[in-house]
ZAMI-222732 format. One line per 10 residues: number of its first residue (from 1); for each residue y, x, z of C-alpha. Coordinates in steps of 0.001 Angstrom, whole numbers, plus 524288, in hexadecimal, padded with zeros to 5 digits. Layout:
BEGIN
NUM) Y,X,Z | ...;
***
This chain:
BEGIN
1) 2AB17,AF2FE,3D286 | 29CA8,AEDDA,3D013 | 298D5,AF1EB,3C1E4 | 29412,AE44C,3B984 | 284CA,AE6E8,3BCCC | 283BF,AD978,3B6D2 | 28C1B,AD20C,3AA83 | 28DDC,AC512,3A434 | 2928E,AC41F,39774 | 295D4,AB905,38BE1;
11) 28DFF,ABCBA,38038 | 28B05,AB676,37299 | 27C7E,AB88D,36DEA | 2770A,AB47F,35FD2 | 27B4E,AA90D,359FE | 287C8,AA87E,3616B | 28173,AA3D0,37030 | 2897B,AA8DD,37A7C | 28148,AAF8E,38603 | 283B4,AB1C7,39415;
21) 27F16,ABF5F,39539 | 27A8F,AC2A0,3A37A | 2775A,AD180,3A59C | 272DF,AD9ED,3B24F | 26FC3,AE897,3AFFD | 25FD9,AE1E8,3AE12 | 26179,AD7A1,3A72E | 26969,ACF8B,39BE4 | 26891,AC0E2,39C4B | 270B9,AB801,39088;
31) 2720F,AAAD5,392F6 | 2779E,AA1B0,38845 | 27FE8,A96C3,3916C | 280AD,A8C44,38278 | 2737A,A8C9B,381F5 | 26E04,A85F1,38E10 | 2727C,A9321,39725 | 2653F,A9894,38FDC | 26012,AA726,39500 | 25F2C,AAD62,38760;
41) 25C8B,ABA2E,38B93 | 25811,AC322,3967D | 25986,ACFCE,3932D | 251C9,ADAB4,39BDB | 25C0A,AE594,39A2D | 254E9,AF19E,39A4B | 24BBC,AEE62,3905D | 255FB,AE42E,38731 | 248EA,ADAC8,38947 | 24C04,ACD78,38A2C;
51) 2424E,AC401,38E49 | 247EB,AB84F,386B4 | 24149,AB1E1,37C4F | 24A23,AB14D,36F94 | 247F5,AA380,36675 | 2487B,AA9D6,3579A | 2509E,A9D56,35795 | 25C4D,AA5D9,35DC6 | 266E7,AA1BF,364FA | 26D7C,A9586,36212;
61) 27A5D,A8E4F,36642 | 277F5,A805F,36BAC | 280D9,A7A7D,36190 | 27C74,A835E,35528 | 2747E,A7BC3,349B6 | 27053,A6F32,34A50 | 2675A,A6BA6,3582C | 25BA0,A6281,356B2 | 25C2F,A5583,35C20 | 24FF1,A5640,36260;
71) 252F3,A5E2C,3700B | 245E8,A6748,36FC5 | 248DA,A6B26,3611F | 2575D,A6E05,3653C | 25322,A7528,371AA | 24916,A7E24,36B4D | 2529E,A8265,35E77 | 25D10,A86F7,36719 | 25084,A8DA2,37135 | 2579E,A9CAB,36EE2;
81) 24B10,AA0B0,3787E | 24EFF,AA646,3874E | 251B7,A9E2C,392C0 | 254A2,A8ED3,393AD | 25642,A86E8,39F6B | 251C9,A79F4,39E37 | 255CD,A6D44,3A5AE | 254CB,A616A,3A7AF | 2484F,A5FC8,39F4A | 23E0D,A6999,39702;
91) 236B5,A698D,38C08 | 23594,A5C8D,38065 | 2415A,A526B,381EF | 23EBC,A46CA,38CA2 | 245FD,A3B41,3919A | 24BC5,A39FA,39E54 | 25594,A3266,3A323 | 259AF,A2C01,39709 | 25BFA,A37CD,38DCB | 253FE,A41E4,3894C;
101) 251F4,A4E54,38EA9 | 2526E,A5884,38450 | 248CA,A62BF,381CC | 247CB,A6E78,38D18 | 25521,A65AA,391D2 | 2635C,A6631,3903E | 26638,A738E,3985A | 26166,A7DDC,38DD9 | 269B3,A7758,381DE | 2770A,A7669,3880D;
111) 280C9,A7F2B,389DA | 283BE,A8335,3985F | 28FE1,A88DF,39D7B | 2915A,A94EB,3A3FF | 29931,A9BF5,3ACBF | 29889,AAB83,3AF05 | 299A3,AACB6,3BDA2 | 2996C,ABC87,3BEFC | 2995C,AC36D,3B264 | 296D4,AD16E,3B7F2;
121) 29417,ADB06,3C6A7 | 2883F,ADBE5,3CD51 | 28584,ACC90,3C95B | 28811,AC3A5,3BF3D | 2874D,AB497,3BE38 | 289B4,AA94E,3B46A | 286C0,A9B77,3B777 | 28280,A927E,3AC6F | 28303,A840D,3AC5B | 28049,A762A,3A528;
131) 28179,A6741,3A69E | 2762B,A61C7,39DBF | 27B45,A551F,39876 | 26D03,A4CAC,3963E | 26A48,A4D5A,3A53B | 2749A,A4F9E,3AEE4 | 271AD,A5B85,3B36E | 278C8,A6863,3B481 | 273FA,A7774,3B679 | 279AC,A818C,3BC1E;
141) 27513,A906E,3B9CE | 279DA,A9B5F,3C011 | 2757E,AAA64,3B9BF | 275AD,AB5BE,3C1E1 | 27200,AC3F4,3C057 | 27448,AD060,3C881 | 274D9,ADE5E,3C7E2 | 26965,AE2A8,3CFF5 | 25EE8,AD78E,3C9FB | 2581B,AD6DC,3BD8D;
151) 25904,AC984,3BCD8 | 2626B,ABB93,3B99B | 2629B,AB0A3,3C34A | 26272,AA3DE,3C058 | 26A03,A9A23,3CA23 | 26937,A8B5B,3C68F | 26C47,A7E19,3C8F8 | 26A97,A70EF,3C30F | 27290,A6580,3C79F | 26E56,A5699,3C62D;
161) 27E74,A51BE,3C235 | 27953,A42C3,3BFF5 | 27A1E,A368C,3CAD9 | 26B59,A3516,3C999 | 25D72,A3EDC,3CC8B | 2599F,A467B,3BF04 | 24C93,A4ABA,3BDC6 | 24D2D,A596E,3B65F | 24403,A662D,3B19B | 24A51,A7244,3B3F0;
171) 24456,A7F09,3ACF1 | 2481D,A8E50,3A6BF | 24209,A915A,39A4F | 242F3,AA09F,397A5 | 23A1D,AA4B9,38C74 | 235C2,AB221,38B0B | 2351C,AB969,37D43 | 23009,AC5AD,375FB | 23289,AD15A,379C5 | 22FE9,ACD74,387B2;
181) 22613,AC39E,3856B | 21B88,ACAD9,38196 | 20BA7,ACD4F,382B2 | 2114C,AD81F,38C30 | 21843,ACD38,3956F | 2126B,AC96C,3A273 | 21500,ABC11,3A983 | 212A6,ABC12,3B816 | 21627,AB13A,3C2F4 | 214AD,AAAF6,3CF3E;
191) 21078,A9DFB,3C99C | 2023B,A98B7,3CD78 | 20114,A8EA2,3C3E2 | 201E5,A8C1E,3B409 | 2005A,A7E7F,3AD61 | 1FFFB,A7E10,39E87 | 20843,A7361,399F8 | 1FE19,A6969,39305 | 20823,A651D,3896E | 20888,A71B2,3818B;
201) 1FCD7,A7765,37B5E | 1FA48,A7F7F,36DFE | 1F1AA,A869B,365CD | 1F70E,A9350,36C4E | 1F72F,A8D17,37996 | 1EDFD,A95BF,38254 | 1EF7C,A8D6F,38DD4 | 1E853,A7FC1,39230 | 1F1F6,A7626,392A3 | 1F2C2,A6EBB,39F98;
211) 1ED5B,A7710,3A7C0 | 1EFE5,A7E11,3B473 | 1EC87,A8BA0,3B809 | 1F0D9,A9611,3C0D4 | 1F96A,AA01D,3BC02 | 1F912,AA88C,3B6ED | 1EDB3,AA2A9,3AC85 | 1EE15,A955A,3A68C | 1E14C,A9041,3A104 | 1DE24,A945C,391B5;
221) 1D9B8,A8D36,386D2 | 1CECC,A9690,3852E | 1CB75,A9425,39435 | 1CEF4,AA001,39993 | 1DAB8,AA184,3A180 | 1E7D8,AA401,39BB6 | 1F0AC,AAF7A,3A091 | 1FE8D,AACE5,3A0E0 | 2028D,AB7AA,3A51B | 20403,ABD17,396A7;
231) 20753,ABBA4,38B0C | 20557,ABBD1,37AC3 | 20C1A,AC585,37315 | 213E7,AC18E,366E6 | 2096A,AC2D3,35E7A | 20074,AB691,36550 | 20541,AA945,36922 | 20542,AA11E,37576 | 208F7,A947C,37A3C | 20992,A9308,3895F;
241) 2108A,A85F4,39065 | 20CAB,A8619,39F1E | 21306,A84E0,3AC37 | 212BE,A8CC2,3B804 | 215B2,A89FC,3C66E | 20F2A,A8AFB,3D492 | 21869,A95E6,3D5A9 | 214EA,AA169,3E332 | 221A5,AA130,3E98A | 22D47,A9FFE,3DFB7;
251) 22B9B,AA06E,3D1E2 | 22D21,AABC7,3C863 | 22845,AB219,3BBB9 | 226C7,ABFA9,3B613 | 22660,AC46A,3A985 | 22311,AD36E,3A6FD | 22380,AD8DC,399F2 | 21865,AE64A,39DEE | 21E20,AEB88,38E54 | 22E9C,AEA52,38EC7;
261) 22CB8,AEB0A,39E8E | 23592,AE10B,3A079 | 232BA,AD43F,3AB2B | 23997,AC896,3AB8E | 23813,AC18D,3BA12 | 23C74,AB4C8,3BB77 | 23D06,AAB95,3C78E | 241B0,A9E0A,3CC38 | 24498,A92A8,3D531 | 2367D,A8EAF,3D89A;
271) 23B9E,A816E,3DE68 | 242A2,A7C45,3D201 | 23ACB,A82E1,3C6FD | 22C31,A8175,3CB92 | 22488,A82BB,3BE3E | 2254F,A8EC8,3B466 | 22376,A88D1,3A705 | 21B75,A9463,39CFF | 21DC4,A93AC,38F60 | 21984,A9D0A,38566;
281) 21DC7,A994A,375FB | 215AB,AA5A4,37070 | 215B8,AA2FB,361DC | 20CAB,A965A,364D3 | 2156B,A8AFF,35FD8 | 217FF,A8832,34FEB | 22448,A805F,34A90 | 231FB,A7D60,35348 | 23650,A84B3,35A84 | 22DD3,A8FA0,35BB8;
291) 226BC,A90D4,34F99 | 21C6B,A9AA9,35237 | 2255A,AA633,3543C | 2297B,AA3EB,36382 | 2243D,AAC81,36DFD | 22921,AA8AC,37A9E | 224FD,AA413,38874 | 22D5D,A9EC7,393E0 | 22D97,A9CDF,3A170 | 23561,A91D5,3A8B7;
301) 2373F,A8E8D,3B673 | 23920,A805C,3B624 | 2399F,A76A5,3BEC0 | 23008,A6D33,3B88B | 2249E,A6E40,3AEF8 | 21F9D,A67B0,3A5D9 | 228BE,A6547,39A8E | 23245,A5A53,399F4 | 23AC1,A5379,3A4CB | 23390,A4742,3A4B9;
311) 228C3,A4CC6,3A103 | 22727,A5367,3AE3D | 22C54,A4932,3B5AF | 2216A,A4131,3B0F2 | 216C3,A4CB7,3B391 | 21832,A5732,3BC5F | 2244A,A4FD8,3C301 | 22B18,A5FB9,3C505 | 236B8,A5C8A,3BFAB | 24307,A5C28,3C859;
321) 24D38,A5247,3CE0F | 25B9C,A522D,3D120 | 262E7,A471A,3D7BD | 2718D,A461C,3D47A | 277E1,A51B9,3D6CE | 26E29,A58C9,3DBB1 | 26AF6,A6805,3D706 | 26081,A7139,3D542 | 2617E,A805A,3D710 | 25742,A8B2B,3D158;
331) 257CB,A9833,3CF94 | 250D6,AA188,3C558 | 24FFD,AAF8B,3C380 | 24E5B,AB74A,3B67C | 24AA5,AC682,3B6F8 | 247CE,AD136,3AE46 | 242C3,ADD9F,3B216 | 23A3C,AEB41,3B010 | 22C11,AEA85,3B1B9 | 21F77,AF113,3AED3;
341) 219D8,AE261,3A820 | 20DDF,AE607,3B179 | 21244,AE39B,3BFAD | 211A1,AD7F1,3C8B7 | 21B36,ACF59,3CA8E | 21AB8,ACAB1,3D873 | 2286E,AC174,3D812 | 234AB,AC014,3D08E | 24151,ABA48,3D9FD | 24A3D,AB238,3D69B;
351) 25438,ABE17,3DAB2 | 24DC8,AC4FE,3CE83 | 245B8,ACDA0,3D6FA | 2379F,AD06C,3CFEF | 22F12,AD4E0,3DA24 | 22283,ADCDD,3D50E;
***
């Protein structure tokens, strides 16, 4: 009889949210299937680090307190931090269609059902689903992990269900907090380019907005090239809102912590999610939501860049179609694993392999 290398299990965390907790002997992933199928937490087992950023907001249930009308409002009070995935539209509320498309869209404020396909052996898997009810679309995600690799996969699909062609932006949000975000973390990729969005600016903006560079520097205020390679410790602040893309070969991202020794690798469908949006929220921005206390950054395969549905469609025109019926597939791949924090990434697979 195989021994159960690998478990699922039905837990409650604060506040009452129930959790799908995913575990391999490397890693412990918790997702929380009424709230949007979020990734709260990746939890690099050896060390207990987990590379989730936590809101001091906490966690809170969909239908606890009383929601703001306006969508963005809503969408940010109930932001626990971690993982969202966001479809059919991103960022400020737009029109389209007839009805408005809420803020970061419908996917990442529903509940989504679930469905625990192997709960324990040598592999585990739980599929997670929703039917947004704004646009007629539907998503499918399937969450597998294995014994022998530090790492979840991510297997999706999102189905047009309506008799005529929806236009859609498709994107993952994970945002990265304290203790792994650090002065101590180092960003590499296999990106070529970075634009700064020229919509967002501030006095603790580094960056030029508007402009393109090659990575990994983006052009500074002061006129001397910006590395993003790093980053500010607790004790500065930072505000960062670019794009990256022009991927070598297919796309991926590392993360090495050289102080807890701990790398996160991630890596994704090249053909569906083309741009990686870069955010870093480092104690820059006053009032709701953040207040000057939030030290954060993210970075999101998405399909489509800038912000907003229409927005894009009217711009960069990246945003994708589906006639009636029609699907699209993508794949993404989370790891964790030991490192140095000094050694060259060369390419992280989609089968979770990080190759130095």
């Amino acid at each position: 009889m195989t021994s159960p290398h690998c478990t699922i299990e039905l837990t409650t965390l604060e506040g009452g949210m129930r959790a799908v907790r995913m575990q391999n002997p490397f890693m412990t992933v918790d997702v929380l299937p009424d709230k949007g199928a979020d990734i709260y937490a990746t939890v690099h087992r050896r060390t207990g680090v987990d590379a989730m950023w936590k809101s001091p907001l906490g966690l809170r249930g969909l239908s606890e307190g009383w929601a703001s009308p306006q969508s963005e409002v809503a969408w940010l009070e109930h932001y626990e931090g971690g993982w969202q995935e966001l479809l059919p539209h991103t960022g400020p509320p737009e029109t389209y269609k007839g009805v408005e498309l809420s803020f970061h869209g419908e996917s990442s404020m529903l509940p989504w059902r679930f469905e625990i396909v192997k709960d324990a052996g040598d592999e585990i898997e739980a599929v997670f689903s929703v039917r947004l009810f704004r646009s007629p679309f539907t998503i499918r995600r399937r969450m597998v992990m294995d014994a022998a690799t530090s790492c979840v996969r991510l297997i999706e699909q999102v189905t047009n269900e309506a008799g005529e062609p929806m236009d859609f932006v498709w994107g993952h949000h994970p945002a990265y907090g304290a203790p792994f975000l650090s002065e101590h973390l180092q960003l590499q990729t296999n990106a070529r380019t970075v634009y700064t969005d020229p919509g967002y600016d501030s006095e603790w903006c580094r960056a030029v907005p508007g402009a393109t560079t090659q990575w990994p520097f983006a052009q500074g205020k002061d006129g001397r090239p910006l590395d993003l390679r790093g980053f500010v410790s607790q004790r500065e602040r930072n505000f960062f809102m670019g794009y990256l893309s022009d991927f070598d070969g297919p796309p991926w991202y590392a993360l090495l912590n050289r102080q807890l020794k701990v790398g996160v690798g991630v890596a994704w469908s090249g053909e569906v999610f083309k741009h990686l949006w870069f955010w870093q929220e480092m104690r820059a921005s006053t009032g709701f939501p953040f207040y000057g206390r939030t030290y954060t950054m993210a970075l999101e395969p998405h399909t489509s860049y800038p912000h907003g549905l229409v927005n894009v469609m009217n711009t960069t025109r990246t945003h994708r179609t589906l006639g009636p019926g029609e699907s699209l597939d993508a794949a993404l791949t989370f790891a964790m694993f030991d490192c140095t924090g000094d050694e060259t990434i060369q390419r992280v697979g989609l089968d979770g392999s990080v190759v130095r």
